[in-house]
C-alpha positions in Angstrom: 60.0 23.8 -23.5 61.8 26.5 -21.7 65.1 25.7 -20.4 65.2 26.0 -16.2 67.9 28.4 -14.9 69.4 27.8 -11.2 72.2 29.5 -9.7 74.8 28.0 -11.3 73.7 29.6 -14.2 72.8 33.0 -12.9 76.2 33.2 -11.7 77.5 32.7 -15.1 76.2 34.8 -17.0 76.7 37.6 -14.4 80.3 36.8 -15.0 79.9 37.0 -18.6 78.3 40.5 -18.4 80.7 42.1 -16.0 84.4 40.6 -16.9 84.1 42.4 -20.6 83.5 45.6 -18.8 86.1 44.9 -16.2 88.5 44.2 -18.7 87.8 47.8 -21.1 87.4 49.6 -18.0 91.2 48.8 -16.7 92.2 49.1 -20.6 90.9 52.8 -20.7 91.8 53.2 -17.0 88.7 53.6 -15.4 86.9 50.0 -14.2 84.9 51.4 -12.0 83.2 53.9 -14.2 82.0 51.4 -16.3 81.4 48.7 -13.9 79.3 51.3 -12.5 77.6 52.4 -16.0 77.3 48.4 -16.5 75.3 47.7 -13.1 72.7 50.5 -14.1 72.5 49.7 -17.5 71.3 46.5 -15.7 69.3 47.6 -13.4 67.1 50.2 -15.9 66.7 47.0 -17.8 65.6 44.8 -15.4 63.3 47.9 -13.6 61.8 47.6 -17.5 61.1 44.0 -17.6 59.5 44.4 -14.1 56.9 47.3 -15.9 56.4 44.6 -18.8 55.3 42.5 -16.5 53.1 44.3 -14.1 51.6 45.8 -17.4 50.5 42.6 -18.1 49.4 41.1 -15.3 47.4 44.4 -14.4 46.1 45.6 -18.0 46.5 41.9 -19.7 44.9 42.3 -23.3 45.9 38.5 -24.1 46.8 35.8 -22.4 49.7 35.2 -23.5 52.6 36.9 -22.0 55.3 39.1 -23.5 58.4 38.2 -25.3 60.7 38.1 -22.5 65.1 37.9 -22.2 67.6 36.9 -20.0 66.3 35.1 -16.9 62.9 37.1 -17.4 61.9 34.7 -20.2 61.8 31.6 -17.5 59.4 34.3 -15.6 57.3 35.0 -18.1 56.9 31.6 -19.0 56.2 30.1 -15.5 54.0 33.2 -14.3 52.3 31.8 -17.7 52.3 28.3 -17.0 50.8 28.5 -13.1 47.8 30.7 -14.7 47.2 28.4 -16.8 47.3 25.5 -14.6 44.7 27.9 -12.0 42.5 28.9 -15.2 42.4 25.1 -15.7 41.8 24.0 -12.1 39.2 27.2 -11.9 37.3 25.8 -15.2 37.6 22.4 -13.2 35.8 23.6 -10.0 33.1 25.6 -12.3 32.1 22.6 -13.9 31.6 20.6 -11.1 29.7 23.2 -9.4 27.6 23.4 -12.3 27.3 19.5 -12.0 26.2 19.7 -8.5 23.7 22.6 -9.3 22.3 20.4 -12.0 22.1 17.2 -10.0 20.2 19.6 -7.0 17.8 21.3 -9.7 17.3 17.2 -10.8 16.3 16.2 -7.6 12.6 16.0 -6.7 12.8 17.2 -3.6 13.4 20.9 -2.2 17.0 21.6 -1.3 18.1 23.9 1.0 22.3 24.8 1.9 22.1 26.8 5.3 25.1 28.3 7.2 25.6 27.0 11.0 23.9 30.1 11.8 20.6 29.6 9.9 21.2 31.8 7.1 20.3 30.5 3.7 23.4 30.0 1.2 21.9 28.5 -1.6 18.8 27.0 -2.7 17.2 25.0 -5.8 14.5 26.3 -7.9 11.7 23.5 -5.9 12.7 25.1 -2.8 11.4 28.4 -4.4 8.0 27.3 -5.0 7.3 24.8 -2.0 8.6 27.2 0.5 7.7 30.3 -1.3 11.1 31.4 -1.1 12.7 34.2 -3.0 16.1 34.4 -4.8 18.4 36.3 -4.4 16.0 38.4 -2.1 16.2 36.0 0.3 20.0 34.8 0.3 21.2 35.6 3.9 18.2 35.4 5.5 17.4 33.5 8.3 15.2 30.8 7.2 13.5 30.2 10.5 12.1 34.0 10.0 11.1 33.3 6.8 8.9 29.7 8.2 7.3 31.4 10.7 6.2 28.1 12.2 7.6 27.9 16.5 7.6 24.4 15.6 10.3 24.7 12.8 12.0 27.0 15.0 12.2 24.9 17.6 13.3 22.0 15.5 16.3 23.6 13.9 17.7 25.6 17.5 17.5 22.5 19.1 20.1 20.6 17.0 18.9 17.8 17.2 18.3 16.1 13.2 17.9 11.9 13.7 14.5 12.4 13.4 12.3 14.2 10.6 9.8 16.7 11.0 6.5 17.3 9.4 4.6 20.5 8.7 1.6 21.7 6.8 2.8 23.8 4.3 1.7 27.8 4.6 1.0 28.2 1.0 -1.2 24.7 1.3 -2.6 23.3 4.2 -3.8 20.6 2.5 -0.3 19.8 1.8 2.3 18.0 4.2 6.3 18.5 4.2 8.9 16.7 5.5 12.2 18.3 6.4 15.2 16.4 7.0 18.5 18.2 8.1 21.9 16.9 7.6 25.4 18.3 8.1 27.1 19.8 5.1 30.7 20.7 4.5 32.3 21.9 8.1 30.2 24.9 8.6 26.6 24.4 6.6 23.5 22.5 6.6 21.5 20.8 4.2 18.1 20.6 4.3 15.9 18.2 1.8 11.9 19.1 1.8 9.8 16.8 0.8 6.3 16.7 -0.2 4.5 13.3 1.6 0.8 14.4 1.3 0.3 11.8 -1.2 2.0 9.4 1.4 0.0 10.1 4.2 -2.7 10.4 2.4 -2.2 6.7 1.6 -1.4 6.0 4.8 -4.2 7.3 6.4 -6.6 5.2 3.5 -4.9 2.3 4.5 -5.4 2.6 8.0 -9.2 3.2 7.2 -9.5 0.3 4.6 -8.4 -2.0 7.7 -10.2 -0.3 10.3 -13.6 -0.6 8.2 -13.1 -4.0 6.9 -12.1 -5.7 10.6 -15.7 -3.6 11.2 -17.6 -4.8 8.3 -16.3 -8.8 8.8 -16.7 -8.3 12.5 -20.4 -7.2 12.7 -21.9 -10.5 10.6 -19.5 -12.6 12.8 -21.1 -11.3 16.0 -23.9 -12.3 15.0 -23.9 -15.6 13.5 -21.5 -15.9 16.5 -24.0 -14.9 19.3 -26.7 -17.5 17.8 -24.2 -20.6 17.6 -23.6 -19.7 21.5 -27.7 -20.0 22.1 -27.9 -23.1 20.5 -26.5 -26.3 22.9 -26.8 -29.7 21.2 -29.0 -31.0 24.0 -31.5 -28.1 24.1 -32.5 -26.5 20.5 -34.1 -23.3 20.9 -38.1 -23.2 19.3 -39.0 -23.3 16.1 -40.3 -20.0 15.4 -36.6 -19.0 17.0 -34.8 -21.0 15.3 -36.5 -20.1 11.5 -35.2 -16.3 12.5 -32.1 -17.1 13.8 -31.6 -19.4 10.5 -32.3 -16.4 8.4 -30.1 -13.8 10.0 -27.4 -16.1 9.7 -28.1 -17.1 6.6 -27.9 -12.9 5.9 -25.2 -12.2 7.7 -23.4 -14.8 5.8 -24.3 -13.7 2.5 -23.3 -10.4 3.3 -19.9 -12.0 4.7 -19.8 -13.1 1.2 -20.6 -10.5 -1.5 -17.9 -8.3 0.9 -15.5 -11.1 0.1 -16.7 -11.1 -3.7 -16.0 -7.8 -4.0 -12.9 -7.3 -2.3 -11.6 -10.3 -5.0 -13.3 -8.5 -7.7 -11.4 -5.0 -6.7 -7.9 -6.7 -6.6 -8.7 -8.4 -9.8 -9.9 -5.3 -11.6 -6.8 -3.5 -10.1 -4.5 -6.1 -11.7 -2.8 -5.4 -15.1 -5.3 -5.7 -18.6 -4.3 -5.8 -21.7 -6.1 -3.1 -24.3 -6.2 -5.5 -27.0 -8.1 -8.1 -25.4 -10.9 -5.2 -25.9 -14.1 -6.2 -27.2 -17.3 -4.3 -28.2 -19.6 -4.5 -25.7 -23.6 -3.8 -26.7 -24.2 -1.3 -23.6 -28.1 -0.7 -24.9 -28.5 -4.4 -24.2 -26.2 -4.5 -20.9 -28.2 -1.4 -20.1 -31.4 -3.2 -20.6 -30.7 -5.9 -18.1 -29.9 -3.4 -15.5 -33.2 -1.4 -16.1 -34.7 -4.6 -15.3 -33.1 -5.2 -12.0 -33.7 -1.6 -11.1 -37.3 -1.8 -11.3 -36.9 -4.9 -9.0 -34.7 -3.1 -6.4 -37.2 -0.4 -6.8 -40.2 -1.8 -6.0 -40.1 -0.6 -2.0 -38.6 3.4 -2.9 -40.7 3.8 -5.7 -39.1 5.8 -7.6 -39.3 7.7 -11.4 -36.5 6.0 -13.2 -36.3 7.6 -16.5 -33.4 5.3 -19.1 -32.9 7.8 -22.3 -30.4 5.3 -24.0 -28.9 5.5 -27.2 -29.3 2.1 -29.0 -26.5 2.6 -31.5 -24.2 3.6 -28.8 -21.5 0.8 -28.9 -18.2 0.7 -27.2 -15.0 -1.5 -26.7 -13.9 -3.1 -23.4 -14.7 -5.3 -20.9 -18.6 -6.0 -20.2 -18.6 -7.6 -16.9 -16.7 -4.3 -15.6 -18.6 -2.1 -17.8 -21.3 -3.8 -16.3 -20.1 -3.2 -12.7 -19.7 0.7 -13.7 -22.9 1.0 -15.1 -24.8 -0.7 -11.8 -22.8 0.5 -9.2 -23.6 4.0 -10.2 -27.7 3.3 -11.1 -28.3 1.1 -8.0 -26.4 3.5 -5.2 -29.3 5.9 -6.7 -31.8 4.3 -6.1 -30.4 3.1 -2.3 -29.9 6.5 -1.6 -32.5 9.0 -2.9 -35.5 9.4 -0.5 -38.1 7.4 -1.9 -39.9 9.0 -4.6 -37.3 10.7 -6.1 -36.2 11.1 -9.3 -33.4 9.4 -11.4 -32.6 10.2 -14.5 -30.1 7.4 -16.3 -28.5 8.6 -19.6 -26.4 7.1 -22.2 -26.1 9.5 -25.3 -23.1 10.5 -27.6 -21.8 14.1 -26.9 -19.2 15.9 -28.9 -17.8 12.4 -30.6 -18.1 10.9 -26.8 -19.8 8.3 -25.5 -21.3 9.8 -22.2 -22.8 7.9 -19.2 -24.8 9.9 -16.4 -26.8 9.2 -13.0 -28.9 12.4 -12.4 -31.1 12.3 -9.1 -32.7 14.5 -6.7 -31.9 13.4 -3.7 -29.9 14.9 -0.3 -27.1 15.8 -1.9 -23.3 15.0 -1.0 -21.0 18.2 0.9 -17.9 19.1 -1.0 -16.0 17.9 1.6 -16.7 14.5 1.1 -16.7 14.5 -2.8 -13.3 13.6 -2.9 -12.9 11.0 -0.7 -15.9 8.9 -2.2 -13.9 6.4 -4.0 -11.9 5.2 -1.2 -12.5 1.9 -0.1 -15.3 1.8 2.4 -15.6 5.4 2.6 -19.4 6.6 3.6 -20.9 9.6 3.9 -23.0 8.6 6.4 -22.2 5.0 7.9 -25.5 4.8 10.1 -27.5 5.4 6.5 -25.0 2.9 4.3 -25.5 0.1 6.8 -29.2 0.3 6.4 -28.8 -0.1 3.0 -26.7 -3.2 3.0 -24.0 -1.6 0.8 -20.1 -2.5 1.6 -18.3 1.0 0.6 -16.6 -0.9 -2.7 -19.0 -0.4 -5.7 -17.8 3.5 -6.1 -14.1 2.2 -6.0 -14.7 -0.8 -7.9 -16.3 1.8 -10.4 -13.3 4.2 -10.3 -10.9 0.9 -11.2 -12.5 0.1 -13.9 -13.1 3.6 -15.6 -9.4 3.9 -15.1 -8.5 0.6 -16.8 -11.2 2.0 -19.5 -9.3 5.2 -19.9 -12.3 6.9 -18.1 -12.3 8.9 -15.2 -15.3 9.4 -12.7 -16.9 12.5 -12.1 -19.1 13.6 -9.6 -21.0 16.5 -8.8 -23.3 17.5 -6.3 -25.6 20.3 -4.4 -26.6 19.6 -0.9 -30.6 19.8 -1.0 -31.1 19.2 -4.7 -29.2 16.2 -5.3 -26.4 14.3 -7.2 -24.7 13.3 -10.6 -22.4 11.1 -11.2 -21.1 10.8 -14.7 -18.3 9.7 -17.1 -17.5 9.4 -20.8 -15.1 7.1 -23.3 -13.1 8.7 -26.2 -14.3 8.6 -29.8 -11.8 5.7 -30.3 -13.6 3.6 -28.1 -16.5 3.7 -29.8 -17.5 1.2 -32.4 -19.3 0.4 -35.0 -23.3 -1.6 -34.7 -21.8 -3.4 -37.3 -19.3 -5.2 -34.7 -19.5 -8.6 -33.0 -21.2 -7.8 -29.7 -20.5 -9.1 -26.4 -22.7 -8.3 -23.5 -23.2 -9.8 -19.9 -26.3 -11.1 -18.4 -25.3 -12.3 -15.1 -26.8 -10.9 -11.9 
């Protein structure tokens, strides 16, 4: 440690240097001469420690600073000592901007640090590719130029951030963002975009899933409603009424029922399985029993069902959902080709894969609705579905269980020339004919 000099001490050794030169310079008769000679002497040296130490501070090749002397060692040492406490404070502040770089880059949203003026300070890398945003091109920039959207500009000039606002992305419009704007620091704004298609998207399903089954429950109700309020206990209505209001009742109700059934089976199915309960299932067999309730759903369409099964084609898994895949797909054929189509049912092994088809050539399906045909109660064409007596679950009950089976639905489709809907099981699902078999025969 280097010794701290105050006055006091300053002072003394000021003393020190001038009283020996005092003292020659009235021995040899002249004090002032080299009182004189002595204060320049000093001052040369001190001019000299002054161009040590602008050398260094300018042209420093270390960090380190020179060997210093005198009272100039104590300002060597504490020039020395306060860069080292900035160097330290600067390596402080880097790493914590780092940190806060990191934690933005980690964050799965879009962040944006604007001036008060609009003009973009800094941005993360998701920023970049959901705004299309270019950096450092873009640093500086206005960002309400660069979303050229009056809605966004309106937004942000207004001032007025309690509320967030949604937009369809330029690059996307399938795709929905959500900006939020909060002060930051005295004179900035952040901004957080955030992609919610997937939320609306489950939003708008749910909104649909209650619209359709309040529609579904509320059209069999009406019914069996409107025929209790004919009847009066004094005053029966005639036979030939009653046997037909009996039976439509009795439909309605059934129909009340298998929705009910269904909706119980889709929660179920939706629940957690475990793999290893996994059995092998004999889907020949299975696939027999359905054959056979085809051609008894088929009798009024008439059409050419054509089974090419492979009766060595095992797999594991569940057979009353396998069985509800397999069905869902073959009976929606037949309720929805024209009558006297085609359908083509196919259960072969492709490329180590056990592959599952429905091939018929019926109206087709647009690509616009392809994707939303697994949704609950989604229809194509909801006049057409009701004369069929479907409910709108047996394609979403399929996709459940494909997914719990590691299977994914696939559909394809050509309006005019008809439909296929297909999926496949891994190699490792596949088992040997050797295998206990489990199958279900229930309706």
């Amino acid at each position: 440690m280097y010794r701290v000099i105050n006055k006091r001490t300053l002072v003394k050794r000021l003393f020190i240097y001038f009283i020996p030169l005092l003292l020659i310079g009235l021995l040899v008769g002249a004090p002032f001469l080299l009182l004189f000679l002595g204060s320049f002497s000093l001052l040369i040296w001190h001019y000299y420690q002054l161009y040590r130490l602008s050398d260094w501070l300018l042209n420093q090749q270390s960090f380190n600073p020179p060997e210093g002397e005198g009272a100039w060692e104590q300002v060597f040492e504490g020039i020395y000592q306060l860069q080292h406490r900035n160097r330290k404070k600067r390596n402080e502040l880097s790493a914590l901007i780092h940190r806060f770089r990191d934690g933005a880059e980690a964050i799965p949203d879009a962040v944006i640090v604007l001036q008060n003026d609009l003009t973009i300070y800094w941005c993360n890398q998701l920023a970049l590719k959901v705004l299309g945003l270019q950096w450092p091109t873009d640093q500086g920039q206005r960002l309400d130029n660069l979303i050229r959207e009056p809605k966004f500009a309106k937004y942000m000039h207004r001032g007025q951030f309690t509320e967030p606002l949604e937009l369809e992305s330029g690059h996307n419009i399938e795709q929905i963002l959500e900006f939020r704007v909060m002060p930051y620091a005295s004179t900035q704004l952040m901004v957080v975009v955030r992609d919610v298609t997937r939320l609306k998207q489950l939003e708008q399903m749910r909104k649909d899933f209650v619209a359709n089954v309040s529609h579904e429950l509320r059209t069999p109700l009406t019914v069996v409603t409107g025929y209790l309020e004919m009847m009066d206990s004094d005053m029966m209505p005639p036979p030939a009424m009653w046997n037909k209001a009996q039976n439509t009742m009795l439909e309605q109700c059934k129909r009340m029922d298998s929705l009910v059934t269904q909706l119980l089976s889709l929660s179920r199915i939706e629940g957690a399985r475990k793999q290893n309960n996994d059995k092998a299932v004999n889907v020949p067999l299975l696939l027999n029993y359905i054959q056979t309730e085809a051609n008894s759903i088929n009798q009024q369409k008439k059409h050419q069902l054509i089974f090419n099964i492979d009766t060595s084609l095992d797999i594991s898994g569940s057979a009353d959902e396998l069985r509800s895949a397999f069905s869902n797909l073959v009976f929606n054929a037949i309720h929805y080709t024209k009558p006297g189509g085609k359908i083509t049912i196919c259960w072969q092994r492709q490329n180590d894969r056990a592959c599952f088809s429905v091939t018929d050539n019926g109206d087709g399906i647009a690509p616009e609705h392809i994707n939303r045909l697994t949704e609950r109660f989604y229809r194509v064409d909801k006049a057409r579905s009701r004369t069929t007596g479907g409910s709108g679950l047996g394609l979403a009950i399929t996709k459940h269980v494909l997914t719990r089976h590691n299977s994914q639905l696939k559909i394809s489709s050509v309006l005019g020339q008809g439909s296929c809907f297909s999926f496949d099981f891994s190699s490792n699902k596949i088992v040997p004919m050797s295998s206990t078999v489990q199958t279900s025969g229930k309706s």
